[in-house]
Phi, psi and omega in degrees: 000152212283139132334280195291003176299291182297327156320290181293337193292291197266030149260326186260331166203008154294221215248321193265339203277243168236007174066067169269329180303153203262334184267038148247033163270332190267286198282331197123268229219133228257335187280357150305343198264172178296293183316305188308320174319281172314316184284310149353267173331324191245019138256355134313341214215009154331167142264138194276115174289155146344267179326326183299277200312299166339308206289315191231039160271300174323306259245323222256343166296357194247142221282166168255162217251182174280327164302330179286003184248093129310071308178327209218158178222164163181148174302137158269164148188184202228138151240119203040252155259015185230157175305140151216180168229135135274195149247166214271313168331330164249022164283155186228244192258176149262139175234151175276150180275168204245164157281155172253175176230136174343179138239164168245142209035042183246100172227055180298168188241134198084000174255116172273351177129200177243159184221144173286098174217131216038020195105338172275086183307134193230146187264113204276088185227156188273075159357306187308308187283323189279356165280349200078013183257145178277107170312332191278356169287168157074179216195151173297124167328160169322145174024033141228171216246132171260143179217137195273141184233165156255129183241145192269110157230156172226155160182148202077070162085340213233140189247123199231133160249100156289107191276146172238174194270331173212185179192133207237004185080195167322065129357045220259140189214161160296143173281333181271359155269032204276177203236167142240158201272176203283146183269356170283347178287131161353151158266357180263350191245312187329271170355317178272345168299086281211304214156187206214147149223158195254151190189124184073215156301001187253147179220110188261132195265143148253133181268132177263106187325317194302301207293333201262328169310318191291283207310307184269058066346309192285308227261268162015306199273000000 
């Protein structure tokens, strides 16, 4: 099979495509497959020109500006509508998501139950809830494709599974742009807030690490 064959098949009958393909009832997802796999491989394994290397030996040579000190990460992810953040220090993994199942007579408000991943019970708590946001709000971006995930964290000793509704990834930003947030923001999500920074079309709630550790602490006991 062709580069380009294998370049076009999950634009055209993958995930990006119209999803005809018969091996995403087996993968899912086209970066599972072999194929996907393969063209992977063989573009790593491009041969590189001289000038490609010139270009960004320069480009890496060049002292850095002030906008360029990103200084700082952080997990991205979506809930009803709105963008939040962690920092990437308190992940543990992404898990695809789950039901979580009830515990009895445990009806804390933000604990949804527990959930099974990898064999590992994870205490299941809802963001959603302890922030105040309606999950049933917001919507995917333009041409991607969303998928709701559990994201695995921890802090003090204790591992918590969060679900979020999309999830845009890794983040690296200067720490000295950070915003402070808008005063039109909820006041059950404000609270919890650090600042806001903006990137792309997105305007990212930062979530204050301390404060949200304590709350699913709190919540828990």
């Amino acid at each position: 099979m062709s580069t380009t064959i294998i370049e076009a098949c999950w634009n055209s009958i993958g995930v990006n495509g119209d999803q005809s393909c018969d091996k995403l009832e087996q993968h899912v997802h086209c970066r599972n497959c072999e194929v996907y796999a393969s063209a992977a491989q063989q573009n790593l394994q491009r041969p590189v020109s001289d000038d490609y290397k010139k270009d960004w030996a320069a480009h890496f040579r060049q002292a850095a500006t002030g906008n360029q000190q990103q200084d700082s990460s952080c997990l991205v992810f979506r809930i009803g509508r709105e963008w939040l953040s962690l920092p990437t220090r308190m992940f543990v993994s992404v898990a695809p998501i789950a039901k979580p199942h009830r515990l009895p007579h445990r009806a804390s408000r933000g604990l949804s139950g527990i959930v099974n991943v990898g064999g590992t019970l994870y205490p299941c708590m809802s963001l959603a809830d302890l922030l105040g946001i309606d999950e049933s709000e917001g919507e995917a971006a333009t041409n991607r494709h969303t998928f709701a995930r559990l994201l695995l964290t921890r802090w003090e000793d204790q591992s918590y599974a969060l679900p979020v509704a999309d999830l845009h990834g890794i983040l690296r930003y200067a720490s000295g742009e950070v915003q402070a947030p808008a005063a039109t923001i909820n006041k059950g999500l404000s609270r919890f807030l650090s600042g806001v920074i903006s990137h792309d079309d997105m305007r990212i709630g930062m979530l204050d690490e301390a404060l949200i550790g304590y709350q699913l602490a709190r919540t828990l006991r």
